[in-house]
N, C-alpha and C positions, 0 to 999 in steps of 0.2 A: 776279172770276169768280163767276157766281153758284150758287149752292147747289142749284138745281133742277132736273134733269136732265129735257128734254123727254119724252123714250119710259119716263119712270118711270111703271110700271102702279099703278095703285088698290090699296089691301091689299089690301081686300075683294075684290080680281080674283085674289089669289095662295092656292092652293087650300095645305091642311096636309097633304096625303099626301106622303109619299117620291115624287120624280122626278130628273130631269136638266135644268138648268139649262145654255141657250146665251147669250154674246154674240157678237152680230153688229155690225160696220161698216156702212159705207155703201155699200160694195160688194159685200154679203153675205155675206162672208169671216168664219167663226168666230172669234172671236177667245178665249175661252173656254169650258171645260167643267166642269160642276161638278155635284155629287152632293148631295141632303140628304134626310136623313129628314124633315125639315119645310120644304117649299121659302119658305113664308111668314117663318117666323124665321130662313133663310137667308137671303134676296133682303134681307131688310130692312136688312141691315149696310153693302150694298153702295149702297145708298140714304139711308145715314147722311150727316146735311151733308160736303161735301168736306172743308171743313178739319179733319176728325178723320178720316179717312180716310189710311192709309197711302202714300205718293203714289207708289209703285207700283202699287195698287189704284187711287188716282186718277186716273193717267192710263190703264188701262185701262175704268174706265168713262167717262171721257169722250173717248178715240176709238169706244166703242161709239154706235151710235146705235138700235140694241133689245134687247131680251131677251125668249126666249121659252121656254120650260118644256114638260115632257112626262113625265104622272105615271105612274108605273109603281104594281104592289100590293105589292111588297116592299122594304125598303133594296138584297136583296141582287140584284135587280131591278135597282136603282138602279146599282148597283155593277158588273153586269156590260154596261149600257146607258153609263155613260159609256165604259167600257176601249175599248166600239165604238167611239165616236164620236171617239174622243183617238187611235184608230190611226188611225182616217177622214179627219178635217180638219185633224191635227195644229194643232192652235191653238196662234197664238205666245204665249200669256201662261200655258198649261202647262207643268208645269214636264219638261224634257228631261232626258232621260238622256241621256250619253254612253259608252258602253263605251269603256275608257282603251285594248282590245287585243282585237283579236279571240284568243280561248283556244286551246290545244292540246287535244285528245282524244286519249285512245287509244280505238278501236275496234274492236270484233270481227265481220265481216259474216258473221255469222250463218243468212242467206238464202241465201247463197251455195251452191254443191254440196260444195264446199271450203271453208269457212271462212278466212280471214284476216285477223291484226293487223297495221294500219295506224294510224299516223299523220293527224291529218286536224282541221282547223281548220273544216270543215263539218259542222252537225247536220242530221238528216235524211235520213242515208243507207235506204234500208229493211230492215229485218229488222236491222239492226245494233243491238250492243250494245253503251255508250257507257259509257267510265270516266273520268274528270276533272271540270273543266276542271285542266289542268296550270299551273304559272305559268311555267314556263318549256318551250322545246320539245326542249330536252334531258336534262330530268325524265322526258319521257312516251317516248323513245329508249333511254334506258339502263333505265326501268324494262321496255319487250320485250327490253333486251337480256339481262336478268338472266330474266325469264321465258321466252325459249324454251330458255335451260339446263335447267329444269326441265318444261316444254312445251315441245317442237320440234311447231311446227305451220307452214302457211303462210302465208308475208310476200311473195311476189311479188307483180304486177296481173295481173287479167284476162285480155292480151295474151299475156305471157309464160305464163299458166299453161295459156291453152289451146294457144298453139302446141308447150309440151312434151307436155301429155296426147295429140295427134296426131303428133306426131314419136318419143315415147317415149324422149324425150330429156331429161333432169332440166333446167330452165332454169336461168340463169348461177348466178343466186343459190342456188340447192341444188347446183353442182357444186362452187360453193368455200366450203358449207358454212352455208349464210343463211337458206336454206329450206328446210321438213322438212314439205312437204305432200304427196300422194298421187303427183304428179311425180314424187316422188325415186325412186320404184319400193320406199321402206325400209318406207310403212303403207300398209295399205289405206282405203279411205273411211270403212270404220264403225273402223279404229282412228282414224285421225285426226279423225274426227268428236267420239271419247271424247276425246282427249285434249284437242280444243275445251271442250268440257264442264266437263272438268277448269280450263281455264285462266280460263274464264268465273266458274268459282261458286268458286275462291280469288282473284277480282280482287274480284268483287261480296261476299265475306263477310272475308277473309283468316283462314280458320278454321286455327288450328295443328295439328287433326284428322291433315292431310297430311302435315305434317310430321313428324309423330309415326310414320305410318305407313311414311312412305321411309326414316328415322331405323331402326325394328326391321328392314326389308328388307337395309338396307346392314348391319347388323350380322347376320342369317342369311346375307348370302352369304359376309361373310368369313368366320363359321365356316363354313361349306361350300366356303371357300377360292375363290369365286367371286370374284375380287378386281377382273376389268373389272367385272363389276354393280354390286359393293362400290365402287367409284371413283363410278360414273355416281351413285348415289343418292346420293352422297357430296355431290359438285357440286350435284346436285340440291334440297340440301336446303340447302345455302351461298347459292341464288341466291334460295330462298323467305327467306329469314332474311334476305339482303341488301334485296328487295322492303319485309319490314314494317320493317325500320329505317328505308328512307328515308321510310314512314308514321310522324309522330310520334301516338303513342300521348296522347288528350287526357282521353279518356272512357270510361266502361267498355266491355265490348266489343257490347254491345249495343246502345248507345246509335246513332239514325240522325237527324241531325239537321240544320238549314239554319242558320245563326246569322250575323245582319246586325249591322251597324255604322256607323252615322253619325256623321258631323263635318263640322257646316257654319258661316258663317257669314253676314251678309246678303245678299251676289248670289249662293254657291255652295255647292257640299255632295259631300262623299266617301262612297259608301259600299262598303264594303267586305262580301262574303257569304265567309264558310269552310263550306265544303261537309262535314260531318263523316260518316262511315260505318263502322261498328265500332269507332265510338270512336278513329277519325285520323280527320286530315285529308283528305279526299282529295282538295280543289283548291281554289282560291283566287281569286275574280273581284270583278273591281271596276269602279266604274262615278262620272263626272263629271257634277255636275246643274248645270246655269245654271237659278235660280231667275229668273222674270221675275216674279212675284208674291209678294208675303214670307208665304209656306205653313207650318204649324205642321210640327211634326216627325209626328203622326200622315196630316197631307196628303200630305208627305212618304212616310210608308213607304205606305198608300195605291197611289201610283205605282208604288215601288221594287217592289211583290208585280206587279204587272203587265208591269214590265223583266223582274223572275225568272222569270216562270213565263208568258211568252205561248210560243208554238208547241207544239214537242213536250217542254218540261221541262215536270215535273210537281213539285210538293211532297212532302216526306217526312212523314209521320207528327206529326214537333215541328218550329215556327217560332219560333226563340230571339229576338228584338226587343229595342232598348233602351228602350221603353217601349211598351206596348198602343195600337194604335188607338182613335178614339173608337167606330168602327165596326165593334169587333173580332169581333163573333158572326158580324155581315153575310159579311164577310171570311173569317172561317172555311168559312161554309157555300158560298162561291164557290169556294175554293179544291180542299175537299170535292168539288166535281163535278168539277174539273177533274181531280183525284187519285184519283176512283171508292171512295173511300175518309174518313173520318176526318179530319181535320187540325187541329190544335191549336197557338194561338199562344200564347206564354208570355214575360212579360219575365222575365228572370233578375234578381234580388237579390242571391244568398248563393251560395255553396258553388264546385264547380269549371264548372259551365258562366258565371255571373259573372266567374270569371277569364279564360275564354277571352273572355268579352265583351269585358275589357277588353285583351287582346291584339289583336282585330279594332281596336277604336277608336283603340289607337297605330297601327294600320296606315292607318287611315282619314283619322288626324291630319297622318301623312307625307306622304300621296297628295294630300291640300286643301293642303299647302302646298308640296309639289311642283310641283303644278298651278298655282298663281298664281305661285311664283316661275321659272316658264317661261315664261309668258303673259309677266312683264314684265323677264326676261332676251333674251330673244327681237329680234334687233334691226330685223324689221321691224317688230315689234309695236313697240318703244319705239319708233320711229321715228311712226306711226298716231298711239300714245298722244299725243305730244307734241305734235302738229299736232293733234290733238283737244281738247288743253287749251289751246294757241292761241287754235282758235278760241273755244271756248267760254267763254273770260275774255277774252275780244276782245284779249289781247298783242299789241303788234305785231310778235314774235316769238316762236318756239317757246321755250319754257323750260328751257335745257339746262342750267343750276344753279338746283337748288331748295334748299331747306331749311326743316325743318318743325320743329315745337315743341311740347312737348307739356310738362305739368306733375306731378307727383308726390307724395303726402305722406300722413302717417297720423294722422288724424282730426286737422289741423292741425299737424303737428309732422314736423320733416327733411323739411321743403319743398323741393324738388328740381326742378329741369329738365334738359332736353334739348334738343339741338341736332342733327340728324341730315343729310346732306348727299346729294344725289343726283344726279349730272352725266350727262346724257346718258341718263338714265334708269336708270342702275344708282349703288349704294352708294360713297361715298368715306369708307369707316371711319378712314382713318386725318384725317379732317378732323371730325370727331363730336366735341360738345365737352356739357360737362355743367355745369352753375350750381348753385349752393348758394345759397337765400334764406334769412337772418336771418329777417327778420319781413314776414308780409303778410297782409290782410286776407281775400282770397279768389283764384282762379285766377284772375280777370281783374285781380287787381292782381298778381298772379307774371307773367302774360306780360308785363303794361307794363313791371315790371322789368326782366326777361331781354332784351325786345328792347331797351330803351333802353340797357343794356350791349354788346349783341351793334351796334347800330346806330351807337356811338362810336367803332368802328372804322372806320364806311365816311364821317365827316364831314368836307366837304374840307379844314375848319379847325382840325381836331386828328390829331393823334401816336397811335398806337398806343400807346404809355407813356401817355396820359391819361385814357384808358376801363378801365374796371375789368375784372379780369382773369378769362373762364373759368376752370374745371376742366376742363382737357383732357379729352380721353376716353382712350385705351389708356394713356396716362401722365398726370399732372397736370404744368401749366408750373412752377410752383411748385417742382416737385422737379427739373426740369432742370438738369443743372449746366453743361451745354454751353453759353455763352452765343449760338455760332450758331446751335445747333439751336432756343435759344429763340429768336431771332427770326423762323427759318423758319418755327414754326408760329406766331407772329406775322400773321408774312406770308402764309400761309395765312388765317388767320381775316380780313384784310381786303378778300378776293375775294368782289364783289356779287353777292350771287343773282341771278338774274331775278323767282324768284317766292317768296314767304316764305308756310309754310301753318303757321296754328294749328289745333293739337285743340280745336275746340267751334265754337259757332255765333257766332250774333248778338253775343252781349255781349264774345266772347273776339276778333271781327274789330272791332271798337270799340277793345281793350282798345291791340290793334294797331296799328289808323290814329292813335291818341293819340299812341303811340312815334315814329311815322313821321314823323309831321308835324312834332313837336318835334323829331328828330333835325335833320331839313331837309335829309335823301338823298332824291334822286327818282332815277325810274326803275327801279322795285321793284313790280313787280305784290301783291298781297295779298288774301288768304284764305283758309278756315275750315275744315274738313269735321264735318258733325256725326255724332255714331256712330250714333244712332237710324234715321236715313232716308238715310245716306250723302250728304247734300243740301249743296251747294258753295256758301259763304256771301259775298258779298262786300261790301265797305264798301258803307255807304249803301243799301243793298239791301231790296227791301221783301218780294220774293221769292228764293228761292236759284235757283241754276244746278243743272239735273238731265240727268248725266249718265248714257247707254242704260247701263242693269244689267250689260249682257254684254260694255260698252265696254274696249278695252285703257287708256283714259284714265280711268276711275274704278279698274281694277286697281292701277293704278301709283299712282293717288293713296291706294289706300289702303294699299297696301305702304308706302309713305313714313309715314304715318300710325302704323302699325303698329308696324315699325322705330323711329320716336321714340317710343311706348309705350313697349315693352321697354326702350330705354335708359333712359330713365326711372323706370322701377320697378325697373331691376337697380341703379344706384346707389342707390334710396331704399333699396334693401334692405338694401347696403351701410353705407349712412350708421348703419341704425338698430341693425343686428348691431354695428358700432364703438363706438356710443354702448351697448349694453345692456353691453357688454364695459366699457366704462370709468366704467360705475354699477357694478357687482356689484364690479370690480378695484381701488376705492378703498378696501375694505375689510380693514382688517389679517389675514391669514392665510385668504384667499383670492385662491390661485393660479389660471390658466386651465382646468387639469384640475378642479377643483372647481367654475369657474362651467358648465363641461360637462355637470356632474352634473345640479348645479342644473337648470340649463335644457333637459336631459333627463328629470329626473323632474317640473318642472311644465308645463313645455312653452312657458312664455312668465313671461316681468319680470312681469306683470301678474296671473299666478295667482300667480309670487312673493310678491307685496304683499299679499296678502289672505292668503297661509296665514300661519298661529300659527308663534309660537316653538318649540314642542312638533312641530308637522307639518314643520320645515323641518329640526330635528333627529333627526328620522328617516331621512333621506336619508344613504345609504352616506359614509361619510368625514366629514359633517359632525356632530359632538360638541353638546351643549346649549351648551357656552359661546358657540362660534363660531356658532351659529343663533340664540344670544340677540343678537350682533351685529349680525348678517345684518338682523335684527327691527327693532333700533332703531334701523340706516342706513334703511332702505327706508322705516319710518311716522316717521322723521326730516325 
């Protein structure tokens, strides 16, 4: 492939003002959109020889066949000229949002002659007054049901309310008690107007003002012995106090704020927004990105202010982010118009909006891998995937037993592997099996090992008894006493894959076909995924296999990928906590509650080794004698 892309323009044709940048195809279809304050030292990256080029950005510039630019006088120019243009021709190599739900609202229609709370999953009603989004739609139900105890106003439709104001007949819902709008013949327009009012600016502030004040009301009537009033405020004041409970209380009570959260990793990204207002929560929206181009986290949020804040949402005052835009003044000043107002973005550091950050981010962590592990639980999807990896490894069959491999270890030491199993495209844990390597030069001589163990099982000239024996995974065979159950998983572990995938590239599918060929099993597809560029490596291969970003057959593959990580680092973790326990426990008069201490107050074997006799005996329970020990085991 060569390195020079025909419709590459002249530098000196690429002007340095901020503009907007298009790729177009050959059928004049956008294929991307992109923002720079300097289009010259932007465009030029894209134009860097292909083989340093990220080969998702690769193959987007070379399905493009032009590019053409349009300079604006400001970034923030820039900035409100792309948001057009990415609503306008959606280009597929931008990065998408997906809303995981459309949200629940409570709403107040405010325009109305009668006001009413409803329910309502559509924004843009007019005159109405919007409170959420809700995460659930039985959140935003019990929270009218608890405020019209305290505001009775009206919940009917339209329908119903004008056929009662002409019949003079309360509608269904106000005869058995549901609606308390001007219908019921019980307020007039301008009281129930008030008590709109009322319900409006304790949803929009949740000031305890009110409460305080039906609080001294119920307690004047009952000494005045008014004891229906004394009831009503009673209730009333129960169902205010019930409302701010189910708001959890984050921040002070002034505090109005948007506070985003990202978690992604190379085709996809979570993010999660907590909507804060008086210092709670007041709703929780979350949104799925299929990356088609591998976009920094500030490109990223970039978009994400454009998902939040296009139509009639507007921005609050503070944007809490887990890191600043590169473009963040730009961004400010955009958001500014759209807000008529001020707006201020801020990454949190320290203190309690950093805690809630990282609250959003475990939520955002859940939701990216909720997301993938749907995609490829999903069984038409595994079904897609597998015929996808098919073809694209040219099998002559789908791969309905895979097993992938991956290797483990710390800065050389309690070298570890994994063995993880996958049939049909979902998990066979109880078939997951774990290796322990003595001694090895580097990860491509750990996979030759493991698979040349793992591969003595399937040789049609030896026993099971002759191949060297994993470490099981949920038990080790070693400790089985059953001797059927050990052959069962025996007999397990000698079930051929279809397809064998190592963790790494090139050298690690080498490391591979070495195993293979000396075992002398055929019929075993083989290879690689490397983690940089997600690129599918196969023997002898001069280039990889690149599967679509948004494919259910690159998901799956990296789920498997994945899945052997973890098992991998959770035994090396294991192996290493074992071994640090039986260096510290060879030592006379140190028991396991003492090496707890220990390795509570240095935090690691290794600051052990370095501290003094003197610094080790300062730790609770441990005396000068026993730390002079401790000293001359460890620099022994």
């Amino acid at each position: 492939m060569s390195d020079a892309l025909s419709y590459r323009p002249k530098t000196g044709e690429i002007p340095t003002t901020p503009g907007v940048y298009r790729f177009r195809d050959a059928t004049g279809r956008i294929l991307y959109v992109g923002k720079a304050k300097n289009l010259r030292a932007r465009l030029s990256n894209y134009f860097a020889p292909l083989h340093s080029l990220h080969e998702r950005t690769r193959r987007m510039v070379t399905t493009a066949t032009g590019v053409e630019w349009t300079v604006v006088g400001t970034e923030v120019e820039a900035l409100q000229l792309e948001w057009m243009w990415i609503n306008e021709f959606d280009p597929p190599f931008n990065v998408q949002f997906k809303d995981d739900k459309s949200y629940p609202y409570l709403a107040v229609t405010l325009a109305d002659e009668a006001p009413r709370a409803l329910v309502t999953r559509t924004e843009g009603i007019k005159g109405a007054r919007y409170f959420g989004p809700y995460p659930k739609v039985w959140a935003v139900h019990e929270t009218i049901e608890l405020m019209l105890k305290a505001f009775p106003i009206r919940t009917c439709n339209n329908a119903n309310y004008k056929r009662a104001m002409q019949s003079g007949k309360p509608c269904f819902a106000g005869q058995i008690g549901r609606c308390f709008g001007p219908c019921s013949g019980l307020v007039s327009m301008e009281e129930h107007r008030r008590i709109v009012n009322d319900f409006v600016s304790f949803m929009r502030s949740h000031d305890k003002k009110l409460i305080n004040e039906l609080t001294q009301e119920m307690k004047d009537a009952a000494a005045a012995q008014q004891y229906e009033i004394a009831g009503k405020r009673r209730d009333q004041v129960r169902a205010l106090n019930a409302v701010l409970e189910k708001s959890a209380v984050v921040l002070r009570d002034n505090v109005d704020i948007d506070l985003f959260a990202i978690e992604q990793d190379e085709l996809a990204a979570a993010v999660q927004l907590f909507i804060v207002r008086g210092g709670r929560i007041r709703g929780v929206r979350g949104w799925m990105v299929d990356k088609e181009l591998d976009v920094t986290t500030s490109e990223l949020i970039d978009s994400m202010m454009r998902t939040a804040y296009n139509a009639d949402a507007l921005p609050p005052r503070e944007i809490v982010l887990p890191e600043l835009p590169d473009d963040a003044e730009a961004l400010e000043s955009w958001l500014a118009e759209r807000a008529g107002r001020k707006v201020r973005l801020v990454a949190a550091q320290r203190g309690e909006k950093a805690a809630l950050l990282i609250t959003a981010g475990n939520n955002a962590k859940q939701a990216l891998m909720l997301y993938k592990t749907r995609r490829s639980s999903d069984f038409v999807a595994r079904s897609k995937a597998l015929e996808d990896i098919q073809d694209a490894l040219e099998m002559p069959a789908a791969p309905l037993r895979m097993e992938c491999y991956d290797v483990s270890h710390l800065s050389g030491t309690n070298i570890v592997a994994s063995m993880v199993v996958f049939e049909d495209g979902l998990p066979r844990k109880d078939e997951y099996r774990r290796f322990n390597i003595p001694e090895s030069t580097d990860d491509t001589d750990s996979i030759y090992q493991i698979l040349t163990r793992r591969l003595a099982y399937l040789k049609p000239d030896s026993s099971p008894a002759d191949a060297a024996q994993p470490t099981a995974g949920p038990a080790a065979d070693s400790g089985a006493s059953d001797a059927a159950e050990l052959e069962q998983k025996r007999a397990k572990f000698t079930y051929q894959p279809n397809l064998l995938i190592v963790d790494g590239g090139q050298p690690q599918v080498a490391a591979a076909k070495r195993a293979l060929a000396e075992s002398g099993v055929t019929g075993i597809q083989l290879c690689g995924i490397a983690k940089r560029l997600e690129e599918i490596w196969l023997p002898d291969s001069e280039y990889p296999v690149i599967l679509p970003r948004n494919s259910d057959a690159l998901f799956l593959i990296q789920r498997i990928r994945d899945e052997a990580h973890r098992f991998a680092i959770t035994h090396q973790r294991i192996r290493r906590k074992k071994d640090i326990s039986s260096i510290l426990g060879e030592i006379a008069g140190l028991g396991p509650a003492r090496v707890k201490v220990l390795l509570q107050h240095f935090g690691s074997v290794a600051r052990l080794k370095v501290a003094s006799a003197a610094e080790i005996a300062d730790v609770r329970g441990i005396g000068p004698v026993l730390a002079e020990s401790i000293y001359a085991h460890l620099r022994g």
